[in-house]
Structure formats: C-alpha cells, structure tokens
PANU-404624 format. One record per residue (C-alpha): residue number from 1; x, y, z; residue in one letter. Coordinates in steps of 0.25 Angstrom, whole numbers. Example, Ala and Ser with C-alpha at 12.3 -4.5 7.8 and 13.67 -1.06 7.14 Angstrom:
! PANU-404624
<site><drenro>1</drenro><u>49</u><v>-18</v><w>31</w><gufi>a</gufi></site>
<site><drenro>2</drenro><u>55</u><v>-4</v><w>29</w><gufi>s</gufi></site>
! end
This chain:
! PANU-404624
<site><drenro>1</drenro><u>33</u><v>-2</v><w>-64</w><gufi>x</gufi></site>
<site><drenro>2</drenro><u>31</u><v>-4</v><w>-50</w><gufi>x</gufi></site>
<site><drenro>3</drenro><u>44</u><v>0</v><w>-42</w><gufi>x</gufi></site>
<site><drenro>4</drenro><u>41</u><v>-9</v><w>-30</w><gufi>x</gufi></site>
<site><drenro>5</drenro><u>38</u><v>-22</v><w>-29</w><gufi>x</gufi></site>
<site><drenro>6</drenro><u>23</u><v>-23</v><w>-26</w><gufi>x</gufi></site>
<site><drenro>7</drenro><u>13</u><v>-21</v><w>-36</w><gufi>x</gufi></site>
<site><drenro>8</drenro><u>1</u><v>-14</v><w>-36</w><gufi>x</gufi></site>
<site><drenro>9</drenro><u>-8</u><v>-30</v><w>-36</w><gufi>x</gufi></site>
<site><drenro>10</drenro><u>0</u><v>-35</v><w>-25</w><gufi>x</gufi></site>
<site><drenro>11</drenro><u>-1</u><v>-21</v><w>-15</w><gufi>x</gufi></site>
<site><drenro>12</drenro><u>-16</u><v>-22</v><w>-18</w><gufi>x</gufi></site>
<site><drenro>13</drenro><u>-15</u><v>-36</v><w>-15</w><gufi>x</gufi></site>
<site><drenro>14</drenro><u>-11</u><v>-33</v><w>-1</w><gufi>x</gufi></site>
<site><drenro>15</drenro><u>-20</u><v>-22</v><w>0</w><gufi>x</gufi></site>
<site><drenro>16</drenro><u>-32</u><v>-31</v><w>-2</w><gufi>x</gufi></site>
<site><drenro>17</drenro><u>-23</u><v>-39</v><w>9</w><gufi>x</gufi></site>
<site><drenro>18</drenro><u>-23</u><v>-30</v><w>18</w><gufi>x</gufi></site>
<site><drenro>19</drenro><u>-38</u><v>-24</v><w>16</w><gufi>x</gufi></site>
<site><drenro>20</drenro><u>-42</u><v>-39</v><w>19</w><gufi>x</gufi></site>
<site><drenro>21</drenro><u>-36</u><v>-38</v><w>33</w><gufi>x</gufi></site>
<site><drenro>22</drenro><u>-41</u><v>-23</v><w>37</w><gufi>x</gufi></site>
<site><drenro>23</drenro><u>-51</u><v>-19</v><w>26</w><gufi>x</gufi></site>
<site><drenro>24</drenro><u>-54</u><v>-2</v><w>29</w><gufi>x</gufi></site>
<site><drenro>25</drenro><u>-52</u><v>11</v><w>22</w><gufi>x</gufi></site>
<site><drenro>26</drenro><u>-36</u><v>9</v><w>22</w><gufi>x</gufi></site>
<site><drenro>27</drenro><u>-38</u><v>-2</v><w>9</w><gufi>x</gufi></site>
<site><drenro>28</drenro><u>-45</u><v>12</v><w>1</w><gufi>x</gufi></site>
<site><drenro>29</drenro><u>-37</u><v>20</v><w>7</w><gufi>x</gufi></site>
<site><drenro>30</drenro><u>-24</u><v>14</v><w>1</w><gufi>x</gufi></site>
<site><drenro>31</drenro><u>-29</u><v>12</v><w>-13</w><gufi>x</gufi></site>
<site><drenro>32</drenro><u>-32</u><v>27</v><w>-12</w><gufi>x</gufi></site>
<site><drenro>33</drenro><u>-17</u><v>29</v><w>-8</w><gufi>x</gufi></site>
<site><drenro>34</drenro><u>-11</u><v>21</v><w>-18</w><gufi>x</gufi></site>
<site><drenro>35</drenro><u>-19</u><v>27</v><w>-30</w><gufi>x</gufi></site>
<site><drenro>36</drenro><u>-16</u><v>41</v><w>-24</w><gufi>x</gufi></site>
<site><drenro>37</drenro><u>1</u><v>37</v><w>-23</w><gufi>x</gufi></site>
<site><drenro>38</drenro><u>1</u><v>31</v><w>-36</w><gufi>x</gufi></site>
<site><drenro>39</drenro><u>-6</u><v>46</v><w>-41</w><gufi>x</gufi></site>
<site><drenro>40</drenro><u>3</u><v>52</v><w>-34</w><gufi>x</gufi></site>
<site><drenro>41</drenro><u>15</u><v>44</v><w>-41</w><gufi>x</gufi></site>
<site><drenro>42</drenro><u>9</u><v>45</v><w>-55</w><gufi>x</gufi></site>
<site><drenro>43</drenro><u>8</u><v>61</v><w>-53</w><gufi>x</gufi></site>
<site><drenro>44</drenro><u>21</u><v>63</v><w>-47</w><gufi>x</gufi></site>
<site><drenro>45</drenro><u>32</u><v>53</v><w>-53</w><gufi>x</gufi></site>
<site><drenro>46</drenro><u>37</u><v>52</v><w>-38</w><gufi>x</gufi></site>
<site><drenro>47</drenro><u>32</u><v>37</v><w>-37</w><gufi>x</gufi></site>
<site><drenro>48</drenro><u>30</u><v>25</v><w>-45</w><gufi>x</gufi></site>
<site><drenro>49</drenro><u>16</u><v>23</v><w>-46</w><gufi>x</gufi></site>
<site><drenro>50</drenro><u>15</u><v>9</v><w>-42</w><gufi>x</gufi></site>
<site><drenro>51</drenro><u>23</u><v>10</v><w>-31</w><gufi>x</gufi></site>
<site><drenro>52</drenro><u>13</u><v>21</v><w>-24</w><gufi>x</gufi></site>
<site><drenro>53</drenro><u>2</u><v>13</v><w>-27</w><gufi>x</gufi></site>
<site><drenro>54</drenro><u>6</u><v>2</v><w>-20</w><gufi>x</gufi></site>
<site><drenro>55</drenro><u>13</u><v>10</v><w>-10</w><gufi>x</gufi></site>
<site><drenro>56</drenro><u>-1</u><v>18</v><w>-8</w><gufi>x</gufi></site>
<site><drenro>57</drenro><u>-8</u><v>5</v><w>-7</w><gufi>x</gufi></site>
<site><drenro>58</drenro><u>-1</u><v>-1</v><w>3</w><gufi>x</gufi></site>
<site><drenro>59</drenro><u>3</u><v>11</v><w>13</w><gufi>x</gufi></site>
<site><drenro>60</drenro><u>-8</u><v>7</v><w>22</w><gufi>x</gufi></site>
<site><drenro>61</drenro><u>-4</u><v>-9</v><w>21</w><gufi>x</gufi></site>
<site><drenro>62</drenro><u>-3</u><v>-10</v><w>35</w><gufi>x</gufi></site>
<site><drenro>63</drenro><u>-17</u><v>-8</v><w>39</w><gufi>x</gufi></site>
<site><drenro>64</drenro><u>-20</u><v>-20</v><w>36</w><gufi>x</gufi></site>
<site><drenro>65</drenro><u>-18</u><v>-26</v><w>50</w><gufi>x</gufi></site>
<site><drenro>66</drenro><u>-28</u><v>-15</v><w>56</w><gufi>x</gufi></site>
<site><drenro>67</drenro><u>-26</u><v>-1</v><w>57</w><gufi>x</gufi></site>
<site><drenro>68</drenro><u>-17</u><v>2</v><w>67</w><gufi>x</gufi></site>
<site><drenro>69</drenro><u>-13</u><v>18</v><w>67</w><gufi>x</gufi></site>
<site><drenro>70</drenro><u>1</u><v>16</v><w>60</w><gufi>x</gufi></site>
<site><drenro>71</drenro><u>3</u><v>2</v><w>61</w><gufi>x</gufi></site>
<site><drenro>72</drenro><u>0</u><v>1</v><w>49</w><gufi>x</gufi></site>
<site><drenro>73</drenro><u>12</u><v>8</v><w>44</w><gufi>x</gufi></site>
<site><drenro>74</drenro><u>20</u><v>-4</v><w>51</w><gufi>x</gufi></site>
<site><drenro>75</drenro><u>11</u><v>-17</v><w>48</w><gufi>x</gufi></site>
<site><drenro>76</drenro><u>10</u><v>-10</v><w>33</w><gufi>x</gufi></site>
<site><drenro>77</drenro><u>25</u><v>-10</v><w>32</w><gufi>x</gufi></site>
<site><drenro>78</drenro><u>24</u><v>-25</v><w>37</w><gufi>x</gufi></site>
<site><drenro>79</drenro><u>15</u><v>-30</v><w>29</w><gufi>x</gufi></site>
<site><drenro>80</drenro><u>22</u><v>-25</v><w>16</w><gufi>x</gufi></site>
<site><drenro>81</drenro><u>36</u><v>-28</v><w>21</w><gufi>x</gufi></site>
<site><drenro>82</drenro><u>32</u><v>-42</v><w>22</w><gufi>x</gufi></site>
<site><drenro>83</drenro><u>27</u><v>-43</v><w>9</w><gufi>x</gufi></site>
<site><drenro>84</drenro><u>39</u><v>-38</v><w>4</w><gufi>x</gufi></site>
<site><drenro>85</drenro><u>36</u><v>-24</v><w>2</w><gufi>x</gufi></site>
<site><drenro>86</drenro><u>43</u><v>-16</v><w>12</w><gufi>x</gufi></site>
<site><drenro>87</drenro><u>46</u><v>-6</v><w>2</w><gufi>x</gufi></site>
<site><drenro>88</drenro><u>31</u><v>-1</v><w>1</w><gufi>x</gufi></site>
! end
C-alpha cells in the first residue's frame, strides 16, 4: 500500500501534463528514474516501492515551465504543493 497520498495514475497524470507543456528528454528521463527508485526499494526494504516510483517520476516536475538551470527544483516544488502534494 502506497504510503503517500498520490498514486502512480495520478503522478503519471501530471507527467503527461507536464510533457504537454515542455516535451524533451527530461519526460524519459524521469520514468527511467522512477523504475530505477522503485528497484532500488524493492532490493533494499529502505523505501516503499510506490512511494519511489512516484517520487522518481516527478523529481524533475518542474521542468515543465522550460528548463531553467535549478529553477526547476522551485517551480517543481510549486507545481506539487498546489496540488496538494508538498510532501513529494
């Protein structure tokens, strides 16, 4: 059972959001990231599975206003906050 209170539809929902806004490499580049964290849960206990997925998945959220060096980081941050999901 997931341990936050997105699901994996729902943050692929706003990943295909996103990608609408700023399609690019960063969309791959993010499943890639949230099949290797959930891997990396499953192999080590340390994580909930579902919880790294999604966290993986939406780590570079933020690019979906442009790519901005870090800004990202902030308008990613924003971007989930306001969705209720500060915690990812």
């Amino acid at each position: 059972m997931t341990t936050i209170a997105m699901k994996r539809v729902e943050a692929e929902s706003l990943l295909k959001d996103a990608a609408a806004s700023n399609p690019g490499p960063w969309v791959d580049h993010s499943r890639f990231a949230a099949t290797a964290a959930e891997r990396i849960s499953r192999a080590t206990g340390a994580m909930d599975e579902d919880r790294s997925y999604v966290s993986g998945l939406l780590h570079d959220i933020g690019r979906y206003r442009g790519r901005f060096q870090n800004r990202h980081l902030i308008d990613g941050y924003r971007y989930l906050s306001e969705r209720g999901h500060a915690e990812i």
